[in-house]
C-alpha positions in Angstrom: 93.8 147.1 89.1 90.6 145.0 89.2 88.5 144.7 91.5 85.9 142.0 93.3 83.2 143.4 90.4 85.7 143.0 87.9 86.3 139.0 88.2 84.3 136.9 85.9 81.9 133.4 86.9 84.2 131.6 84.1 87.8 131.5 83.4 90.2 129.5 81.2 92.4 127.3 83.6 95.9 125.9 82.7 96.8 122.9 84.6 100.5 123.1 85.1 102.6 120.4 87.7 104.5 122.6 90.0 103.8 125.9 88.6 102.6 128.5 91.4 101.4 131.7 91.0 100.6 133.6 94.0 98.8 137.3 93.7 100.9 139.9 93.5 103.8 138.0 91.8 104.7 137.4 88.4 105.0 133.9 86.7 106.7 134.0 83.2 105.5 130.5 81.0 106.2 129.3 77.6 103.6 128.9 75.7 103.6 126.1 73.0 100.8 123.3 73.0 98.3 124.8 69.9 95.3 124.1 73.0 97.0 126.9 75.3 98.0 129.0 71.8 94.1 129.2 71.6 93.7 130.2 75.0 96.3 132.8 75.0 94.7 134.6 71.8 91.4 134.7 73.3 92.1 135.4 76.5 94.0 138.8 74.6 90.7 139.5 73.2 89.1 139.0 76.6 88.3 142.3 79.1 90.0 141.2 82.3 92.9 138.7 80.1 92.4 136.6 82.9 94.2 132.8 83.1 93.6 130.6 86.0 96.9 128.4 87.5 96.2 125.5 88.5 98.0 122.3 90.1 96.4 118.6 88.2 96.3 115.8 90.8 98.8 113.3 89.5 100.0 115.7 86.7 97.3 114.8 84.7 96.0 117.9 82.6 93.0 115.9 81.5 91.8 114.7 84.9 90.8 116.2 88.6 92.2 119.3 89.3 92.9 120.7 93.0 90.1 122.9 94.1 92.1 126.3 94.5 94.1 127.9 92.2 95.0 131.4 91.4 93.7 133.4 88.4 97.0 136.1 86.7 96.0 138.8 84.4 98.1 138.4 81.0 100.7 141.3 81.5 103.3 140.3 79.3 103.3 138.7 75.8 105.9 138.2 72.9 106.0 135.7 69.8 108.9 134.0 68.7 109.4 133.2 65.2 108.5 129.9 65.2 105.1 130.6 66.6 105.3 130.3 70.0 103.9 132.8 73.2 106.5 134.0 75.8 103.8 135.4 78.0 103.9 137.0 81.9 100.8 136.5 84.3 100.6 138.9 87.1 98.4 137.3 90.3 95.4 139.2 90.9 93.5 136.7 93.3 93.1 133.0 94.3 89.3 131.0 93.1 87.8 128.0 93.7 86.6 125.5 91.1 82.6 124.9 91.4 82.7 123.2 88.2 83.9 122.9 84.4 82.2 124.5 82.4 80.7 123.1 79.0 81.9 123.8 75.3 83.9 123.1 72.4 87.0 124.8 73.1 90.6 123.0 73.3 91.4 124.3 76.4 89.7 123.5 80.1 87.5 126.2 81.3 85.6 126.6 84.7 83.0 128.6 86.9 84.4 129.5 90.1 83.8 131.7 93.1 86.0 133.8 94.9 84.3 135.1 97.5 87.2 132.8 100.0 89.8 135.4 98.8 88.6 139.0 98.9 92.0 139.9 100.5 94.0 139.2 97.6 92.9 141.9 96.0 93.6 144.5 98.9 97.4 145.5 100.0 100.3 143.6 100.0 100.8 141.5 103.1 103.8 142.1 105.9 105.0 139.1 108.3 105.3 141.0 111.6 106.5 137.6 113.4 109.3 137.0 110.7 112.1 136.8 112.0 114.8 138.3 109.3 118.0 136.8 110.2 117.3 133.1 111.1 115.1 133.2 107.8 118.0 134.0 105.9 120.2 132.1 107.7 117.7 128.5 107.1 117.4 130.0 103.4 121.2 130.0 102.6 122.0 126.3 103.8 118.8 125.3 102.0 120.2 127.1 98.5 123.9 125.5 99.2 122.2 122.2 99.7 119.9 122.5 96.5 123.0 124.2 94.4 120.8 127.5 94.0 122.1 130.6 93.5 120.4 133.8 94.1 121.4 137.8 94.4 121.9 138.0 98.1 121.7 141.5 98.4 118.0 142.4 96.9 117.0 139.1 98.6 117.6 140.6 102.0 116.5 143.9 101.3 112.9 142.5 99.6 109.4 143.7 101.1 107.9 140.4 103.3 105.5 139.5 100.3 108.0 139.6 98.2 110.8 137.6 99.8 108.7 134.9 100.9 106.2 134.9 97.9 109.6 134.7 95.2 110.7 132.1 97.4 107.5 129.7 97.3 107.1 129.8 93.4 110.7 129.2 92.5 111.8 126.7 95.3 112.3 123.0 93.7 109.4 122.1 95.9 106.8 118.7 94.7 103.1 119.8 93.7 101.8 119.1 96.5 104.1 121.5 98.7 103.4 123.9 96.0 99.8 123.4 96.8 100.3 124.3 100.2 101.9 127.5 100.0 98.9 128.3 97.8 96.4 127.5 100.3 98.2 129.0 103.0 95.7 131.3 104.4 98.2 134.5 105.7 101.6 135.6 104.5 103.2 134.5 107.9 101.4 131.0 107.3 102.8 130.6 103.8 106.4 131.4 105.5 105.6 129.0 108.9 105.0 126.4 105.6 108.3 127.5 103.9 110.7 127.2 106.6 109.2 123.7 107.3 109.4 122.3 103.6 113.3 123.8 103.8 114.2 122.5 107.2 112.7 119.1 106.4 114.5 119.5 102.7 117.9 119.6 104.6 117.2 116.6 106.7 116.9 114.8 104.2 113.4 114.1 104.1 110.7 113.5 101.0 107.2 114.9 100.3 105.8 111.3 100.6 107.2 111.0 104.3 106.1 114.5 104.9 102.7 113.3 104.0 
C-alpha cells in the first residue's frame, strides 16, 4: 500500500472521455495507441507503476484537461498476440494538475499535488445516511430504463464504497457527470450525486439541461 511519501511530483496522465477511476476500485483498459504502449512499459519499470486518469475537456487528448483526476497503480497486465496491453489500475488517490511537465516523450506527463486528497489513501468510506432500500429501489428502474443488467444479489450485499463507487464508474453517465462523481468530496456526496444523475436520467432529462 503506498503511502503520502510514496506519491511522486510527476506522473504520466491518460486522458480518457468517460473513464472514471475512483481509489479503491479497479478500472480494466485496453491498451493500443503505440503513445500509451510507451507509457505502459515505462510505467512497469517505474517504482510506484503509477498512471494518472484523467477526463479531456471536449474529448480532446491533446488539449485542456480537467484539473483533478485520479492516479491507479498498474495491478494487472497481459499482452495479446498482436501486441496489445490488457492492463488493470487499482485507485490509490485523486491529484491535481499544477502543470505539464516538459520532454520528449509520446505520452502527456504532469506535476501535481495531492495534498487536497490525503483521505484517499486511509480506510474505505461507509455512507451512514444511505438509505439501502430506496437506493436500490431508484437503481433498478434506472438499469430497466438503461437495459442494464447486473447480479442483484452481490449488488445488495456490497460494502457502501463499493456499491456506490462500482456504480459511478460503470453507469452510462456523460464526462462531465463522471467528473462529478470524481470531485465529490465524501462517499455520501458522490451517492447524493448518483441518485440525482439517475432520477434526472429517468425523467428524461440531458446533461446539457442539467447544466
Amino acid at each position: 500500500m503506498l503511502n503520502a511519501a510514496d506519491l511522486p511530483e510527476t506522473i504520466p496522465v491518460f486522458p480518457l472521455p468517460g473513464a472514471l477511476l475512483l481509489p479503491r476500485s479497479r478500472l480494466p483498459l485496453h491498451i493500443f495507441e503505440p503513445r500509451y504502449l510507451q507509457m505502459i512499459e515505462d510505467c512497469l519499470k517505474s517504482s510506484t507503476r503509477l498512471i494518472g486518469m484523467i477526463q479531456p475537456r471536449g474529448g480532446v487528448a491533446e488539449g485542456k484537461l480537467n484539473a483533478i483526476g485520479c492516479a491507479g497503480r498498474l495491478t494487472g497486465f497481459s499482452e495479446t498476440e498482436d501486441g496489445r496491453y490488457m492492463i488493470t489500475l487499482t485507485g490509490i488517490s485523486r491529484f491535481r494538475t499544477l502543470r505539464e511537465a516538459t520532454g520528449f516523450l509520446p505520452y502527456r506527463r504532469f506535476i501535481v499535488d495531492w495534498s487536497d486528497f490525503r483521505a484517499d489513501l486511509g480506510a474505505s468510506e461507509h455512507d451512514p445516511a444511505l438509505d439501502r432500500e430506496a437506493f436500490m429501489d431508484l437503481l433498478k428502474r434506472y438499469f430497466r430504463q438503461e437495459d442494464l443488467r447486473t447480479d442483484w444479489d452481490n449488488l445488495g450485499q456490497a460494502e457502501d464504497e463499493l456499491l456506490i463507487n462500482s456504480l459511478s464508474m460503470l453507469c452510462p453517465f456523460e464526462p462531465e457527470d463522471k467528473q462529478a462523481l470524481l470531485e465529490a468530496p465524501t462517499l455520501s456526496t458522490r451517492r447524493e450525486t448518483l441518485v440525482t444523475l439517475m432520477e434526472f436520467a429517468l425523467r428524461g432529462g440531458s446533461s446539457e439541461e442539467m447544466m
